[in-house]
Structures are given as structure tokens and as C-alpha cells.
C-alpha positions in Angstrom: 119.0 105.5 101.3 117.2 104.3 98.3 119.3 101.5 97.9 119.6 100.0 101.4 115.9 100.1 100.9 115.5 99.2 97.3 118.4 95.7 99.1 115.9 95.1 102.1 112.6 94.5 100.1 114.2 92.7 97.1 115.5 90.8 99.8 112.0 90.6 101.7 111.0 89.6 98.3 113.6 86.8 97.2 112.5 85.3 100.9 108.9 85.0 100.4 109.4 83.8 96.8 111.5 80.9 97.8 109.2 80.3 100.3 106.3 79.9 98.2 108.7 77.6 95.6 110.2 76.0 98.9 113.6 77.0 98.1 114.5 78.7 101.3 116.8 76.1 102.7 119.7 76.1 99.6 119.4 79.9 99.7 121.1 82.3 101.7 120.3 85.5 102.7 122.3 87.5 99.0 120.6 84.9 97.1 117.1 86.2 98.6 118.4 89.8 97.6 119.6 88.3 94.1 116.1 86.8 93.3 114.2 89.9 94.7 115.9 92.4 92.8 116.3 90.0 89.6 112.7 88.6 89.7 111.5 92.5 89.9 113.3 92.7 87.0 111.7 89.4 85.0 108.3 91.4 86.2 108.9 94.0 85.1 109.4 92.5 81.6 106.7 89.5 81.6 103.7 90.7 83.8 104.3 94.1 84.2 103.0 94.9 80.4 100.1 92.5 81.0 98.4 94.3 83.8 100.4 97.7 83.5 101.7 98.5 87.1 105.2 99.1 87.2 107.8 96.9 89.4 109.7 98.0 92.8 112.6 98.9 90.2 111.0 101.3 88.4 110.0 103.1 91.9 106.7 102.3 92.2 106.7 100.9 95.7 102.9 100.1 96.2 101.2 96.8 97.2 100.2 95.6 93.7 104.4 96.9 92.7 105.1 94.6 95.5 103.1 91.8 94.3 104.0 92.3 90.2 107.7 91.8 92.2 106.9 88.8 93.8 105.7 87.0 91.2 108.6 87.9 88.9 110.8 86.3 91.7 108.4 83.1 91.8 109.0 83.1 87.5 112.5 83.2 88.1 112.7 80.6 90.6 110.6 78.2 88.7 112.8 78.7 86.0 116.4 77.7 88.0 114.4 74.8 89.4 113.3 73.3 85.7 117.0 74.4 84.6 118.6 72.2 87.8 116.2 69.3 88.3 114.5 69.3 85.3 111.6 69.9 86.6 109.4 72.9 88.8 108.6 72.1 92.5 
């Protein structure tokens, strides 16, 4: 059960993060999940040691988890877009 809802919010995630970065229409639905799950993991690395809440990976699933999550996923996005255009959106 843990991973159908450790899939849903990295998905819920992904979604709102390429919202933010206005991504959402060249991303499907497993590249939400992708970016959720992956940008909780860039978090967890980059901002999570700066503030010191852990990430939805590492099971805490609280609001500022969530957000730490979130912003990892925004990180991770900006990065593809400077990668593919050569510059972030």
C-alpha cells in the first residue's frame, strides 16, 4: 500500500511542479510520477540538509515533507529546462 501511495503523491507532486515551471503540456502522467519521486529525491539531497525536514522518501509525509518535495521537483525541472533550451522558463 505504501507504494501506490508513495506513486500517487510523487505523482501529485511531478503535476504541481510542472505546473509551477509550466511544463505540464510535454508531460504525461509517468513523467509527473518520474519528477515527483526523483525531485523528492534531489530534496532530499539539496534542501533537505538546509532546513532539516526530511523528504516524502524518507517517510516523513507532513506538509513541510511535501513542500521540501516540491521544490526538489521544481530544482529538477529547472535543471532539464536549462539542459534542453538552454535556458529556465
Amino acid at each position: 500500500m505504501n507504494l501506490v501511495i508513495w506513486l500517487v503523491v510523487g505523482g501529485l507532486i511531478g503535476w504541481v511542479a510542472s505546473m509551477i515551471m509550466r511544463t505540464d503540456a510535454q508531460q504525461g502522467i509517468v513523467l509527473n510520477v518520474v519528477v515527483g519521486i526523483v525531485g523528492a529525491l534531489v530534496g532530499g539531497w539539496v534542501i533537505s540538509p538546509l532546513i532539516g525536514v526530511a523528504t516524502i522518501n524518507q517517510s516523513d509525509f507532513s506538509l513541510a515533507g511535501l513542500l521540501v518535495s516540491l521544490g526538489g521537483a521544481v530544482i529538477l525541472l529547472a535543471i532539464v529546462n536549462l539542459i534542453r533550451r538552454g535556458r529556465v522558463r
